[in-house]
N, C-alpha and C positions, 0 to 999 in steps of 0.2 A: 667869928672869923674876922682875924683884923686887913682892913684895907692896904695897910703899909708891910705885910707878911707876903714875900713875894710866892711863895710855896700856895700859901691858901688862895692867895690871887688867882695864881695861874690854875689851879686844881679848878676852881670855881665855874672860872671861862671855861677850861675845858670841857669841865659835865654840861654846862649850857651848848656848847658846842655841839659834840656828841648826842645830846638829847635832841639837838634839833635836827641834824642832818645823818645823810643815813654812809658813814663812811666807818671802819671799824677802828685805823687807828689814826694818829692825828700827829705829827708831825711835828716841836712845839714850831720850826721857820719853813713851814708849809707854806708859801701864800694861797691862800683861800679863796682866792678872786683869779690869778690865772690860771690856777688849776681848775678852775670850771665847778669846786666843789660847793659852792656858797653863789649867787645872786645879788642886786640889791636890793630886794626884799627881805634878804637875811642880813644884810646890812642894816638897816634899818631896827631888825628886831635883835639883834647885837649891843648897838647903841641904845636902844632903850633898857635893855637889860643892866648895860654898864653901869649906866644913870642911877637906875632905878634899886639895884643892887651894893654899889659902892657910893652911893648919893653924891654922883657926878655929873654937874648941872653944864651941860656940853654947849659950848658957846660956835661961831661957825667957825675959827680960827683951829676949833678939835674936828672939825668933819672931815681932815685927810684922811683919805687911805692908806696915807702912810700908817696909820693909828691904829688899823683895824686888820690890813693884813697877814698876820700870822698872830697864832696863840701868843708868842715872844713880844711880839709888837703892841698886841693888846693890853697884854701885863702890862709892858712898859710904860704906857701910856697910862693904866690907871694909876701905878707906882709911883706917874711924874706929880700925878694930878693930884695925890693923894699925901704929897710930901716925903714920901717913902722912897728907898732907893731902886736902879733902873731906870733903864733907857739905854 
């Protein structure tokens, strides 16, 4: 899976998404956070996944929400971080 393949990207978060939370389908410009569908307990475990999955070492200047808020958003953001295109 390459980090800068926006398709694998976004599939990726997805299944993490979907594995974690119990909703059936997912939106990719959902936000996740005002629809009540996610926490910041799943925020947190979001972020470590990002990290920990695309080996993206999150400094606090990436702790927006903007970053985190929809599948779309999250790609985005690993794609910017990653050199890859998106955003």
């Amino acid at each position: 899976m390459s980090a800068r393949d926006p398709n694998a990207v976004k599939t990726t978060i997805r299944s993490f998404i979907l594995s974690s939370i119990a909703v059936m389908d997912l939106d990719d410009d959902a936000n996740l956070f005002e629809s009540g569908i996610v926490n910041s307990l799943f925020a947190v475990q979001l972020m470590t996944f990002i990290e920990k999955t695309f080996a993206i070492e999150m400094g606090m200047d990436d702790l927006d929400i903007e970053n985190f808020k929809s599948l779309n958003a999250t790609t985005g953001f690993v794609l910017r971080r990653n050199g890859g295109p998106g955003g």
